[in-house]
C-alpha positions in Angstrom: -3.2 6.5 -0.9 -0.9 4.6 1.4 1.2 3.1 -1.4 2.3 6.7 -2.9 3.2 8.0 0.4 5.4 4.8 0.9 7.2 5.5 -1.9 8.0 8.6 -0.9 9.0 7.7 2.8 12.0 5.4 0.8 12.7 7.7 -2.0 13.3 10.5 1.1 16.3 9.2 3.0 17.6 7.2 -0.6 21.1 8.4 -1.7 23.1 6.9 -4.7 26.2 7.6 -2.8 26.1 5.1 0.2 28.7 5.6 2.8 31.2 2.0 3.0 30.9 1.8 6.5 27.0 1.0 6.1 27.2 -1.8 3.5 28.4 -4.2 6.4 25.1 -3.6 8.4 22.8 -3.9 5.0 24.3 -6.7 4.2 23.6 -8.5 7.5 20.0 -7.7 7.9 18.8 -8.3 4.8 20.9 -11.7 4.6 18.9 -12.2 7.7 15.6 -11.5 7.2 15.8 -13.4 4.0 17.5 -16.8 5.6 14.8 -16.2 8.3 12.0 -16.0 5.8 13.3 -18.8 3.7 13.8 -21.5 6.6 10.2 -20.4 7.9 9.0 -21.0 4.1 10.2 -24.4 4.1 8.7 -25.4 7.7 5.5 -23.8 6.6 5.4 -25.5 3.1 6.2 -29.1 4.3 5.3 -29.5 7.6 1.8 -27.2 8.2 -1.1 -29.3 7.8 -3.2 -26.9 5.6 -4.6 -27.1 1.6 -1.8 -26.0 -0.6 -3.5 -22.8 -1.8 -3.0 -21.7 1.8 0.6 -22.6 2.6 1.3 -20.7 -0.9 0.0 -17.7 0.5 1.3 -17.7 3.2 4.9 -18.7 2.2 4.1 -15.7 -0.6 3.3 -13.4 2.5 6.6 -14.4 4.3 9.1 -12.7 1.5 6.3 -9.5 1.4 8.4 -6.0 1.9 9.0 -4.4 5.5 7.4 -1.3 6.2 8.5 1.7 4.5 8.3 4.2 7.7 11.3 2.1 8.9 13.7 5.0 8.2 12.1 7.8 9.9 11.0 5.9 13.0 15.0 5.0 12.9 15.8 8.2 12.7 14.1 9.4 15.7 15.4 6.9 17.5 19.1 8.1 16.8 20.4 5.4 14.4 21.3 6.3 10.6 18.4 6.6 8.6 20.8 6.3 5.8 21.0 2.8 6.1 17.7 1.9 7.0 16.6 3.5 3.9 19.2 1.6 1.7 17.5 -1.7 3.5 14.1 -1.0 2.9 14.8 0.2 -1.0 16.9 -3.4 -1.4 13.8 -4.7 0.7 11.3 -3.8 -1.3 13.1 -4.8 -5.1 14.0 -8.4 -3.6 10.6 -8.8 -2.0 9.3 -7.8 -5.0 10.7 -10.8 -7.2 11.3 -13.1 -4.7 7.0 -13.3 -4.7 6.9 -13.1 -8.2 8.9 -15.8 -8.6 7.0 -18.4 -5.8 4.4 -17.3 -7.3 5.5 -18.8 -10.5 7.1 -21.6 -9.4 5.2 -23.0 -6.3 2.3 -25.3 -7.3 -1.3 -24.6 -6.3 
């Protein structure tokens, strides 16, 4: 149940047409997130004293997507929703295959 009603909460607020003035702010929070979750990846991989099938997992949980509620809870706090919706539908297609590929590529 809860994975059809996210879809919905991003498809909502989701507009091909994405105002210019926007792209600046996308741009910076997902390249943060991402360098965030990468560097944290690395610490975790090489330095946590744990069996490999758990540092895996975890660095697999790292990249998983934000929450998909993002853009209303934005919303009612004032702030565009537009853009918050743009981050979470990026979110979610990058989270997406960034786990699919450490799960390919990072040994067990």
């Amino acid at each position: 149940m809860q994975t059809p009603f996210s879809m919905l909460c991003i498809g909502i607020l989701f507009e091909v047409r994405f105002p210019r003035e926007g792209r600046a702010t996308v741009a910076r929070v997902l390249a943060g997130r991402y360098t965030v979750c990468a560097l944290a990846a690395v610490v975790l991989w090489l330095w946590l004293p744990v069996p490999r099938e758990v540092a895996r997992t975890l660095v697999v949980m790292l990249f998983a997507p934000v929450a998909s509620c993002a853009p209303m809870i934005t919303i009612e706090n004032g702030c565009d929703g537009t853009v918050a919706a743009v981050i979470n539908s990026i979110s979610m297609v990058l989270s997406i295959t960034i786990m699919t590929l450490l799960l390919a590529v990072l040994p067990v």
